[in-house]
C-alpha positions as CSV (number, residue, x, y, z in Angstrom):
1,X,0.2,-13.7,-0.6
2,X,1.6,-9.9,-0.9
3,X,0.3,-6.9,-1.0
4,X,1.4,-3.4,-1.1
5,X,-0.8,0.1,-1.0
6,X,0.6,3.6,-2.1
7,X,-0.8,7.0,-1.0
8,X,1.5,9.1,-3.2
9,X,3.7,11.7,-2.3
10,X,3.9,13.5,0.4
11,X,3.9,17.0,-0.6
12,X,-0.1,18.2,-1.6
13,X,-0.8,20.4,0.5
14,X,-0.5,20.1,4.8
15,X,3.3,19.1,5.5
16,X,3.5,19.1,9.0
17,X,4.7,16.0,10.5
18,X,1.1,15.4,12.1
19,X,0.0,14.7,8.5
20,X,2.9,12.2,7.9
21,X,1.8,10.4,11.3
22,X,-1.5,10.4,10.2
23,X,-1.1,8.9,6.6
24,X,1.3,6.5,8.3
25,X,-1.6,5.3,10.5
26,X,-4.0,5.0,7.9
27,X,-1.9,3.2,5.9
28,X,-1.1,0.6,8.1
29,X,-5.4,-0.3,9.3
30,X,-5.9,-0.2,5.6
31,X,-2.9,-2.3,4.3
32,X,-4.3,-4.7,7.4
33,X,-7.9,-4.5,6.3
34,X,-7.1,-5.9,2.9
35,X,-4.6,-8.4,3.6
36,X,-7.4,-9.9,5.7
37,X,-9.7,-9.5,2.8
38,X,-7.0,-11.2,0.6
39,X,-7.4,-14.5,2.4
40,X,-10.4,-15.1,0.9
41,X,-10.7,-13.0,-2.0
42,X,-8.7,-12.7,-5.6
43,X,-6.1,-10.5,-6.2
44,X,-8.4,-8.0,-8.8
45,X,-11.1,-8.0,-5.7
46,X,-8.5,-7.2,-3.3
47,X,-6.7,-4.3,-5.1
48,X,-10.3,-3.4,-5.8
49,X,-10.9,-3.5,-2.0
50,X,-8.1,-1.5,-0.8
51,X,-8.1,1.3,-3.1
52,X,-11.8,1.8,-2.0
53,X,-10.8,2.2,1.7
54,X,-8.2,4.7,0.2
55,X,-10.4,6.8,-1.6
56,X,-12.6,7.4,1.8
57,X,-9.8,8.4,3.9
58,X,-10.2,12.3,3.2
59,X,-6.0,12.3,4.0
60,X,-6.0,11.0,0.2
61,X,-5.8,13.0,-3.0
62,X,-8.7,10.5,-4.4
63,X,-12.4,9.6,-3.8
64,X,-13.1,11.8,-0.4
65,X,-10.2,14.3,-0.7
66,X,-9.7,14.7,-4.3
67,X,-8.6,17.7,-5.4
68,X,-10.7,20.8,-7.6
69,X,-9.8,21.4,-11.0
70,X,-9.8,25.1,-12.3
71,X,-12.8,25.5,-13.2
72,X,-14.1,24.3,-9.5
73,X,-15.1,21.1,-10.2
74,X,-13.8,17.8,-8.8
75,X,-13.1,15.0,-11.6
76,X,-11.6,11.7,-10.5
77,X,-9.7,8.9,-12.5
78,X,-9.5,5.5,-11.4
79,X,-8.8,1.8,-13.0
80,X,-8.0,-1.7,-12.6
81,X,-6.1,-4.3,-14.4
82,X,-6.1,-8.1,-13.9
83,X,-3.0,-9.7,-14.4
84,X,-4.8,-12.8,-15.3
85,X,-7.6,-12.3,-17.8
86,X,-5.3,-9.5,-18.9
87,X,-8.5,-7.3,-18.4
88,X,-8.0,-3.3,-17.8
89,X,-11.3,-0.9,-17.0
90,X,-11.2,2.3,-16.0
91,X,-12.9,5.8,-15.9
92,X,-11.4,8.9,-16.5
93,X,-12.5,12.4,-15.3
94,X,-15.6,10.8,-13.6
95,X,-18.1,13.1,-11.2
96,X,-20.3,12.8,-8.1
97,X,-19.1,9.5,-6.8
98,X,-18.2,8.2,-3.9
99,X,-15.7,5.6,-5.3
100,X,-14.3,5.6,-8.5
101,X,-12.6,2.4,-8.4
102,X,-15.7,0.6,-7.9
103,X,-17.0,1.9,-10.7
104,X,-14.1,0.6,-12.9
105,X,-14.4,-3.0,-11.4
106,X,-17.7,-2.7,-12.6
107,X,-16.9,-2.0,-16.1
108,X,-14.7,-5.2,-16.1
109,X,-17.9,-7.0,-17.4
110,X,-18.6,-4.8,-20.2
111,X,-17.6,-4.7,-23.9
112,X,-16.4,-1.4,-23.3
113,X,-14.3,-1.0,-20.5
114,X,-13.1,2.1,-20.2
115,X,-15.4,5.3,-20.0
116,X,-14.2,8.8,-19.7
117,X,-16.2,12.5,-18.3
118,X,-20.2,12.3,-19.1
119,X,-20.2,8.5,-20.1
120,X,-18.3,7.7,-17.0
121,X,-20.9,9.6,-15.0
122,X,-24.3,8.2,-17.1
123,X,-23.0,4.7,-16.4
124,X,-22.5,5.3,-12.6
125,X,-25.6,6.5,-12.4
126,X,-27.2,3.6,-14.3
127,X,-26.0,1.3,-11.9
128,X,-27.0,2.2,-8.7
129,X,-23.7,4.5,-8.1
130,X,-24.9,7.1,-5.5
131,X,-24.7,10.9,-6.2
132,X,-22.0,12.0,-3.8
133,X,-19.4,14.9,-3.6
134,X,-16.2,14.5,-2.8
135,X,-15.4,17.6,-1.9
136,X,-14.0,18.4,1.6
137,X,-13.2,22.3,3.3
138,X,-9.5,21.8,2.7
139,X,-9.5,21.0,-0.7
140,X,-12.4,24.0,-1.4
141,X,-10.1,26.6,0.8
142,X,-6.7,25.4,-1.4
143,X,-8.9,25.6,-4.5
144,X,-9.5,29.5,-3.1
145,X,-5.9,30.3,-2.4
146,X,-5.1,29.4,-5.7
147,X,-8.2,31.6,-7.4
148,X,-6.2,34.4,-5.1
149,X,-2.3,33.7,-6.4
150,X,-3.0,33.4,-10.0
151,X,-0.1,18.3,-6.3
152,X,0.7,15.2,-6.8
153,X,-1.3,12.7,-5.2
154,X,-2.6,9.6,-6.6
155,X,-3.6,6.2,-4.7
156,X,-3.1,2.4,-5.3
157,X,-2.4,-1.4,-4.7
158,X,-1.1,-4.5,-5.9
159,X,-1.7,-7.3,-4.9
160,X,-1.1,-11.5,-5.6
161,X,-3.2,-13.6,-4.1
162,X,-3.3,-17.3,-3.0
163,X,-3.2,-18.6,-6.2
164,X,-0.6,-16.7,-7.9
165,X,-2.8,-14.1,-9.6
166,X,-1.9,-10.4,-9.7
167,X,-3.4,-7.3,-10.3
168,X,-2.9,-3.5,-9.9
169,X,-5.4,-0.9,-9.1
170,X,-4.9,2.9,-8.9
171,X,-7.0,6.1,-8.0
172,X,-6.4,9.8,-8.5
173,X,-8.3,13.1,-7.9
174,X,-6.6,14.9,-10.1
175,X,-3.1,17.3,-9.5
176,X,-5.5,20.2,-8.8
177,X,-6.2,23.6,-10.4
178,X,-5.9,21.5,-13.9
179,X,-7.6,22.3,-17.1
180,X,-10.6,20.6,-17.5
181,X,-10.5,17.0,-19.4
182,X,-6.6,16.8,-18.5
183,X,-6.1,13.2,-18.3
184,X,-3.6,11.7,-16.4
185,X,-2.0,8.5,-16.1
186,X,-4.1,6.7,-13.3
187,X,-6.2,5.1,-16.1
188,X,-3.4,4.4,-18.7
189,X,-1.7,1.6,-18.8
190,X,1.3,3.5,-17.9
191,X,0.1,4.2,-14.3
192,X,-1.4,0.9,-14.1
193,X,-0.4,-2.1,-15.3
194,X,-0.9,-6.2,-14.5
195,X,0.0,-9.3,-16.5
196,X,0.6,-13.0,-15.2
197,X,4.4,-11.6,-14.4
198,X,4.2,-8.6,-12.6
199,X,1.7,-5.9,-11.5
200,X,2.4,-1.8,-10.7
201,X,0.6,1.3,-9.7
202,X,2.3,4.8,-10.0
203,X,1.9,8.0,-8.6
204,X,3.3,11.5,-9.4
205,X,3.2,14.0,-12.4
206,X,0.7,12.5,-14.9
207,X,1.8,13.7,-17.9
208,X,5.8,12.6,-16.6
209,X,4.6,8.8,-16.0
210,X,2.4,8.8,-19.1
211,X,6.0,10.3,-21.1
212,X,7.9,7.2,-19.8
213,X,5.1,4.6,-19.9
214,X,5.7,3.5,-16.4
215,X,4.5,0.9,-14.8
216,X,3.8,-1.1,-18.9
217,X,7.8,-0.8,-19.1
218,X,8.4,-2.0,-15.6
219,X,6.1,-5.0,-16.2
220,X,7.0,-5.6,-19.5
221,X,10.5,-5.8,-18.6
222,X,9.9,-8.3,-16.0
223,X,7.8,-11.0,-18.4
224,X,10.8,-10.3,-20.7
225,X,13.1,-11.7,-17.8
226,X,14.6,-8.8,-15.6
227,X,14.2,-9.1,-12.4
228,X,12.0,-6.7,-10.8
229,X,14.5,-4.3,-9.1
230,X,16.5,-4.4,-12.5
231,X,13.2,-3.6,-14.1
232,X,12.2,-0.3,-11.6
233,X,15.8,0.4,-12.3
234,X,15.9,1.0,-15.9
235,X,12.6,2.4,-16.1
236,X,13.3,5.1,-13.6
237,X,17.0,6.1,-15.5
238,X,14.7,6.8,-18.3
239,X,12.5,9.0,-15.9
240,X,15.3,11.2,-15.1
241,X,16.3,11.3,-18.6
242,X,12.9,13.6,-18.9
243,X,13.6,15.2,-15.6
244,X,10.6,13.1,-14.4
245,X,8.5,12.9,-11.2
246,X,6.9,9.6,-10.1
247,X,6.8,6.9,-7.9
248,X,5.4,3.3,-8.3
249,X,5.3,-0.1,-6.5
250,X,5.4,-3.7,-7.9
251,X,4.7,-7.5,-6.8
252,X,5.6,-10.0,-9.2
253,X,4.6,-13.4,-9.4
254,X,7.0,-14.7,-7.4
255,X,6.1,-12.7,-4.4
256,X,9.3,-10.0,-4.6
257,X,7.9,-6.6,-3.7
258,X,9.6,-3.6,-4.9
259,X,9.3,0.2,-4.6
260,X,10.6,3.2,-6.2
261,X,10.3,7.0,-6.5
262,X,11.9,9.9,-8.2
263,X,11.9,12.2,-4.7
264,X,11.8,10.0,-1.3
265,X,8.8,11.3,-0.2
266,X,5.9,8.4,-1.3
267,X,4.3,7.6,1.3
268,X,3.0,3.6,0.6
269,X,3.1,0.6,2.6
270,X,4.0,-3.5,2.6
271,X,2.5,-6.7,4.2
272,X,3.2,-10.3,3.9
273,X,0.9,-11.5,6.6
274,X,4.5,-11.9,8.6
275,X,5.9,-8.1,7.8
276,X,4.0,-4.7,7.8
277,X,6.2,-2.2,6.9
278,X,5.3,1.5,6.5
279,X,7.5,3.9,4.6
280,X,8.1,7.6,4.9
């Protein structure tokens, strides 16, 4: 069992090296919390799981956290995909919730799987989602600054479980000050991707990781037979063709984690039940 966890990059807003301890810290309880739930959970429940905890750490640009778009409202993004049913469902631009990702698992058992901006919201509301703002000072004193003058944060995880199944879930509040009903990659398949091979979540500049089809090229690579480093390695060249900004991490199905990012300041995490690592 493997599982890895990103908190995107470090570079929103607060740099100060108190921040970087901090994410560090909540990385490594939440990475632990979910490899325990792992044990006894699938790999879609898991990613599930983890991106959840995520979302209500308020250190996060997703769930609790997000950011405000320019019209001052928060709008949040979220989806999973299991590598086994080959299932993706997601929301896109979704309001008032506490955690998007949950409401994306839930639209795994619908026809219609992936909801974007009112639909999204009707649907939360129609099963039992809670009304709930996201907002926090910070984010509301940023969004002020920026009303005065004139980021880049996204969660996720991937995950394979016990018996060999992978998935890939990923979260976003947005890159802040955005136009309303910008969509960005969090719930495309080129910020989040799973098959039977290989599963990825990406962060970064939206419109960048949707321009390269990410983390569909990385996996697609793989079940075509590259290994995964050789896959995150192509992929990326073709980023910096574009002069793109993104991040991502992978597990295949073999177990090999892998990471990646355009600038070296993701902040994400790794744990094989033996080996918690923590990066920048």
């Amino acid at each position: 069992m493997k599982i890895a966890i990103h908190g995107g990059f470090f570079s929103e807003s607060d740099q100060s090296i108190e921040t970087k301890k901090a994410k560090q810290e909540s990385l490594k309880r939440i990475i632990t919390e979910a490899y325990n739930f792992l044990q006894n959970h699938s790999a879609a429940e898991t990613v599930a799981f983890a991106v959840s905890l995520l979302e209500d750490d308020e250190l996060f640009n997703a769930g609790t956290g997000s950011q405000i778009q320019s019209d001052g409202i928060i709008r949040m993004s979220a989806s999973i995909m299991d590598g086994t049913s080959q299932k993706m469902s997601g929301v896109i631009n979704i309001e008032n919730v506490k955690n998007p990702i949950f409401v994306a698992e839930k639209l795994m058992q619908e026809d219609d799987r992936i909801l974007g901006g009112e639909g999204a919201n009707i649907f939360a509301e129609k099963n039992g989602f809670e009304n709930y703002s996201p907002e926090i000072p910070q984010r509301r004193a940023e969004f002020e600054q920026k009303l005065k003058n004139g980021g880049k944060g996204t969660v996720g995880c991937v995950a394979l479980d016990k018996h060999g199944n992978l998935a890939a879930a990923t979260s976003t509040g947005g890159k802040g000050f955005e136009i309303p009903g910008r969509i960005s990659d969090s719930a495309t398949v080129a910020g989040n991707f799973a098959n039977k091979f290989c599963a990825v979540s990406c962060t970064g500049v939206g419109e960048d990781i949707v321009s390269n089809a990410t983390a569909a090229k990385i996996v697609t690579r793989v079940s075509d037979g590259f290994s995964l480093r050789e896959a995150f390695a192509k992929t990326f060249d073709e980023l910096k063709e574009i002069g793109g900004f993104a991040g991502a991490i992978g597990v295949d199905r073999n177990g090999q984690l892998f990471h990646l990012d355009s600038h070296p300041t993701m902040v994400f995490a790794t744990y094989d039940g033996e080996n918690l690592e923590i990066f920048n």
